[in-house]
N, C-alpha and C positions, 0 to 999 in steps of 0.2 A: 654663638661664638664660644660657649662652655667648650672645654677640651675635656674628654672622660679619657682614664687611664686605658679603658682597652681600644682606645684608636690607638695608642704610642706602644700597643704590645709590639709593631715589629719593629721597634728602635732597639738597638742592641744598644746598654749601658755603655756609657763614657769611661773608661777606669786609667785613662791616661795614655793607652798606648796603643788604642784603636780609633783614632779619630776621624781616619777614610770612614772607616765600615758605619762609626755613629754617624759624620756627616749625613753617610747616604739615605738610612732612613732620616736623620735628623729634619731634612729638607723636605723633606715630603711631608712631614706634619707641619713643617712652618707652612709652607702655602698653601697647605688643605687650608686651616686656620686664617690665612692672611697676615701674618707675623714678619714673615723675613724681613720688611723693611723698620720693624720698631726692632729687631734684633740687630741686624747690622748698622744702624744708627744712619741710614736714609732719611727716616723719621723720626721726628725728636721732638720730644715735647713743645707744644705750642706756647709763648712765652704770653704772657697774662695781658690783656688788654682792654683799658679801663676807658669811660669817657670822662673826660677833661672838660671841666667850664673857670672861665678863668672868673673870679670874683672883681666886681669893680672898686676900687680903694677910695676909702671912704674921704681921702684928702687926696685933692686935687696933685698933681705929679706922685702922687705916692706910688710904691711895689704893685704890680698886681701879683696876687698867691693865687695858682691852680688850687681847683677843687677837683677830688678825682671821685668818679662814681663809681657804681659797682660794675665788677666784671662781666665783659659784653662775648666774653667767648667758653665761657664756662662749657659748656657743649662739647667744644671741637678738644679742652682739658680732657675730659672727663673719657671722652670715645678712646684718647691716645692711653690713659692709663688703665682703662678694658683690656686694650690690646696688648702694654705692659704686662699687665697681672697677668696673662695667659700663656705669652711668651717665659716669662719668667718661671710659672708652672711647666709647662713643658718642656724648659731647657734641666729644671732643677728633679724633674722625675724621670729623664734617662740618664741622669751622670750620678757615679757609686760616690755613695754618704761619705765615703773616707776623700775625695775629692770635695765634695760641701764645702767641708770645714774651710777649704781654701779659700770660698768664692761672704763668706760673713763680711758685712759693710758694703758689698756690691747692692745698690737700691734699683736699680735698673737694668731691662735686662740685655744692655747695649755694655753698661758695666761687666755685667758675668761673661757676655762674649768676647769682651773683650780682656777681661783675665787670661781665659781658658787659653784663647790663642796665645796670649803671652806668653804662659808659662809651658804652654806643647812648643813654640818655637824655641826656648831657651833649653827644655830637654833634647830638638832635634838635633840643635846646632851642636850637641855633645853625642850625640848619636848617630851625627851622619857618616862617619867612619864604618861605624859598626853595621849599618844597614845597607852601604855602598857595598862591604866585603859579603856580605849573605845573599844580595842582587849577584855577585861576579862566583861567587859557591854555590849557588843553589844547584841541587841536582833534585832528578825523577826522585820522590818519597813513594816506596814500597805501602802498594792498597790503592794509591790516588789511580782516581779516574784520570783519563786526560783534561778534562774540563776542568778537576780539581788543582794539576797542574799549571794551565792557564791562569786561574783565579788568583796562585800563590804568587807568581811572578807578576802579573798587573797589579798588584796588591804592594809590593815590593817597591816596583817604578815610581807608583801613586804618590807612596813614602818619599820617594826621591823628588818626586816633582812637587809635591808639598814645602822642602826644606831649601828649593830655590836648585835643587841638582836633576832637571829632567835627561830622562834617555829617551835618545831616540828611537821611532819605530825601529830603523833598522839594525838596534842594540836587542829594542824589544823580541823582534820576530828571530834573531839568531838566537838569542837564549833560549827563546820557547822551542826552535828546531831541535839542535843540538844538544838538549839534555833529555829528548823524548827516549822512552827506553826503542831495542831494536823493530821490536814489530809494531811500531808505527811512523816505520823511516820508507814505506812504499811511496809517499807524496810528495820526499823532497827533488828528486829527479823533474817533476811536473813544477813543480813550487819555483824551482831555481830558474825555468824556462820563461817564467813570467815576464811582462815588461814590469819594471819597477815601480811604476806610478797604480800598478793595480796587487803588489805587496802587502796589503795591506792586514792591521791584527783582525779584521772580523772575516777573511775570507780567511786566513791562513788559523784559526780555530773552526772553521766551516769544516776546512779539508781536514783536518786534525780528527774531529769525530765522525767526520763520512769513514778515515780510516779504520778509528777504532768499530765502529759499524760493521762493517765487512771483515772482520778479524774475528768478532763477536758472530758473525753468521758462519764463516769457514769455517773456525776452531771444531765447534763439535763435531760436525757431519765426518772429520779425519778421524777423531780420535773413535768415534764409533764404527766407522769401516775398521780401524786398526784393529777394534776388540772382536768384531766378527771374525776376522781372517783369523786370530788369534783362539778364539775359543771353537773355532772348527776346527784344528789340528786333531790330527788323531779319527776322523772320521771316515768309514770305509763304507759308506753306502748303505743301502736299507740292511741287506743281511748280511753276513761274513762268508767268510770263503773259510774254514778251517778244516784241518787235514780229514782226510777222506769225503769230501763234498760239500753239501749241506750242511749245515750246521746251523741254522735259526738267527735271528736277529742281531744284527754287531751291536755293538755298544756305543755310545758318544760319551765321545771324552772333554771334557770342558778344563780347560789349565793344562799346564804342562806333565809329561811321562811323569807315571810311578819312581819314586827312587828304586835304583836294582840294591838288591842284598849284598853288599860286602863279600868280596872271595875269602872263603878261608884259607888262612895261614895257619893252622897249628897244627900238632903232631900229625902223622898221617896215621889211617884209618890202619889195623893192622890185619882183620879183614880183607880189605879190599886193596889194597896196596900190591900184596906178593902176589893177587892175580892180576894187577896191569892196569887195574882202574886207579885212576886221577881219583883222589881221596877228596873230597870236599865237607868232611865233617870228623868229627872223633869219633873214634872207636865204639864207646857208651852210646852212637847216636845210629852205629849202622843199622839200616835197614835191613840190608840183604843178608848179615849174620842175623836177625832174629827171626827173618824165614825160613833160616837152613835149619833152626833148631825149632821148628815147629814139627 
């Protein structure tokens, strides 16, 4: 019946403001252990039970005074506050030390449970504004999987159905539709044709990642046809055709055209100008005046 800390590695600490998520693990080390019921006060300690002999009075009509023996259920004491001490270990080693200090004078661990929920309901009831308005805002978070999405919003509802404010599925399933980003609105057409008694949130996250699945298998195969089409531009076959015939092996070009050279604009050539030629360089740069004077 010992509880070691690394069963309760996957309880995520208590720190006030996650009481779903600690619940879920929470529950699962109570009934590995056999606790839930000395926790939520099912079972409660066995109240003492002695034998009684009544003593005969020593005068005639007199009192008779019990005599009480020793304790005949010591046993069935002893096993409830085994299960105490364990309970109260593993309640008190997933919830954060700055919460402790709350739970000092609680001696059982039907007391500590029953703080906790006290004082998370008196925070809810000041909170239920503010997490009803996060339920009715929440949008797609940039990076989330779709499953991560799902999680955020069941997690939300949870909170609501916790504080006495449940949603209904059919609040649940249009949140989750309607905030998914565009490329994984292929299911809602099919989704909406449903009869409504098979609506349900584990089919309608079924179909949600069947989507994303199939999004995650197309995507590449496009964008690597794109790149092929793309870094084949420019490609003219095994050899080239260049003026006068033959001309040996063409080139592959991968990315797009060379930039062309910028036209000149500036003075015209003084060379090559008076006889008719389109000047495209400076004077200092002609070619054909430093062949005439060779």
């Amino acid at each position: 019946m010992a509880c070691a800390n690394k069963s309760l590695a996957h309880v995520v600490k208590f720190d006030g403001s996650n009481l779903p998520l600690w619940r879920l693990g929470l529950d699962v080390a109570l009934e590995e252990h056999d606790m839930q019921s000395v926790t939520d006060g099912t079972l409660l300690c066995p109240p003492e039970i002695r034998q009684v002999t009544e003593q005969v009075p020593s005068v005639e009509g007199g009192p008779v005074t019990p005599t009480y023996g020793p304790i005949i259920n010591t046993d069935a004491i002893r096993e409830w506050k085994i299960k105490d001490c364990t309970a109260r270990r593993i309640l008190l080693t997933t919830i954060e030390l700055k919460l402790q200090n709350t739970l000092v004078g609680c001696e059982t661990a039907f007391q500590i449970w029953t703080r906790l929920n006290s004082q998370h309901n008196k925070c809810a009831a000041n909170n239920m504004y503010i997490i009803q308005r996060s339920f009715l805002n929440y949008e797609y978070q940039t990076g989330h999987s779709a499953m991560d999405h799902i999680t955020a919003i069941e997690t939300i509802a949870e909170q609501l159905k916790n504080m006495g404010e449940p949603q209904t599925r059919l609040q649940i399933c249009t949140k989750i539709i309607y905030t998914l980003p565009p490329h994984l609105h292929g299911f809602i057409a099919v989704w909406e044709a449903l009869p409504e008694e098979e609506q349900t949130i584990a089919l309608l996250t079924a179909k949600i990642l069947n989507e994303e699945s199939k999004n995650a298998i197309f995507e590449p195969q496009e964008y690597d046809h794109g790149y092929r089409a793309s870094s084949n531009r420019g490609y003219r076959g095994e050899y080239g055709s260049g003026r006068g015939g033959f001309s040996g092996p063409g080139k592959h070009h991968d990315g797009p055209p060379a930039a062309k050279k910028p036209r000149y604009n500036g003075p015209l050539c003084d060379h090559c100008h008076p006889k008719g030629f389109v000047a495209t360089h400076p004077f200092a740069e002609c070619r054909k005046h430093a062949q005439s004077l060779k």
